[in-house]
C-alpha positions in Angstrom: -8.3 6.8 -12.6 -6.4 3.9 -10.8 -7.2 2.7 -7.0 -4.0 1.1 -6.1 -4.2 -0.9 -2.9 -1.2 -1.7 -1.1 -0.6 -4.7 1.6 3.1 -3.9 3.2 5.0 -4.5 6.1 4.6 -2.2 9.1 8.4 -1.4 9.5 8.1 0.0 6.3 5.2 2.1 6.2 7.2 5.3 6.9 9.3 5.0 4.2 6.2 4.1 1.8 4.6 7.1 3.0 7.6 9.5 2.1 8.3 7.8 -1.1 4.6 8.4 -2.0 4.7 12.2 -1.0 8.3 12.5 -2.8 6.1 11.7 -6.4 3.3 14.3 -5.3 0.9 11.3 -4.2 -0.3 13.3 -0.9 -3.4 11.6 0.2 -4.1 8.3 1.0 -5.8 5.9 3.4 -4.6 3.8 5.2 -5.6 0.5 8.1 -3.6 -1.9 10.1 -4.7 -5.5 8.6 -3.9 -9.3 9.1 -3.6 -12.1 6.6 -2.7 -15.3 6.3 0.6 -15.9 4.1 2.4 -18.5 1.8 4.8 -19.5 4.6 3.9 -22.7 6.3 6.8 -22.7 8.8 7.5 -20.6 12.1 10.7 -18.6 12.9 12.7 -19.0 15.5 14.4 -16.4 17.2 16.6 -16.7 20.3 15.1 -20.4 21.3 11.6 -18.8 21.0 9.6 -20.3 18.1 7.3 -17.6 16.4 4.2 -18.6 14.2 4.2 -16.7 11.1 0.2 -17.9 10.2 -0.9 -14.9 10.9 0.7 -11.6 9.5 0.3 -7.8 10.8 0.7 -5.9 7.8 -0.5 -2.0 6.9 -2.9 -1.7 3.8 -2.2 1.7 2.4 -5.1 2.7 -0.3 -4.7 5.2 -2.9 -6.8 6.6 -5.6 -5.0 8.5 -8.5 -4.9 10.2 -12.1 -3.7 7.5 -14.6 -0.7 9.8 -15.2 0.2 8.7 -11.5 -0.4 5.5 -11.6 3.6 4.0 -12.8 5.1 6.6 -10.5 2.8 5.7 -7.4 3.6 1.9 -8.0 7.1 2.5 -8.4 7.6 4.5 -5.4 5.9 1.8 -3.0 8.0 -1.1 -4.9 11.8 0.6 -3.6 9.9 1.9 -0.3 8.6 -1.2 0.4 11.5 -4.0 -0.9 13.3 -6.0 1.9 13.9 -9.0 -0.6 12.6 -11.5 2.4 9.4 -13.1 1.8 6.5 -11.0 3.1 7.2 -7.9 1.7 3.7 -7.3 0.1 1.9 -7.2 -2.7 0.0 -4.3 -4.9 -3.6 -4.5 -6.3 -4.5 -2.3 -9.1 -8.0 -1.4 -10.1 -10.1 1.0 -12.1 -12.0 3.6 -10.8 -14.8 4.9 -13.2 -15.8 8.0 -10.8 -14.5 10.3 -8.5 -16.9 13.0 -6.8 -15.3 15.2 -3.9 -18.4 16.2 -1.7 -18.2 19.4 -0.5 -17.4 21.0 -3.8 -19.6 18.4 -6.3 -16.4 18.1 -8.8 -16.3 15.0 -10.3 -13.6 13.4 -12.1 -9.6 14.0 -12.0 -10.1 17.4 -10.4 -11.6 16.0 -7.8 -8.7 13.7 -6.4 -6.7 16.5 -6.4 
């Protein structure tokens, strides 16, 4: 099992969230966040200088079978792709153990 953790842009959380249902990935978590980025330099938009130190972004965490895990990944790469800088990034972790509580299954089955 793979907890995949993704930090994208709020404008494109909608399409992230179809793309994941499109490849069966039905249940995840997710949390508004902010970070601090690579880009040193504000925009400016329309005279108006905007500091882009501090980034809203949506954190979208999902725990699947490893069979999922390429299609899961690949669905929030194309969701989430602008080509500007900010568009994301995706963590990818283990999970050794999965229990669902009201039913005591442990495992795959569980996350199902």
């Amino acid at each position: 099992m793979k907890k995949i953790e993704a930090i994208i842009r709020k404008s494109k959380f909608s399409e992230v969230r179809d793309a994941l249902h499109a490849v069966e990935v039905n249940f995840f978590s997710y949390w508004d966040v902010t970070g601090v980025g690579n880009e040193k330099e504000g925009h400016v938009y329309r005279t108006i200088s905007y500091s882009t130190t501090d980034i809203q972004r949506r954190c979208v965490s999902i725990v699947v079978s490893d069979e999922f895990e390429e299609r899961t990944i690949e669905a929030i790469l194309k969701a989430a792709y602008t080509g500007n800088v900010g568009d994301g990034k995706i963590f990818v972790s283990d999970i050794n153990e999965t229990y669902r509580i009201r039913t005591s299954e442990k495992g795959s089955p569980a996350i199902n």
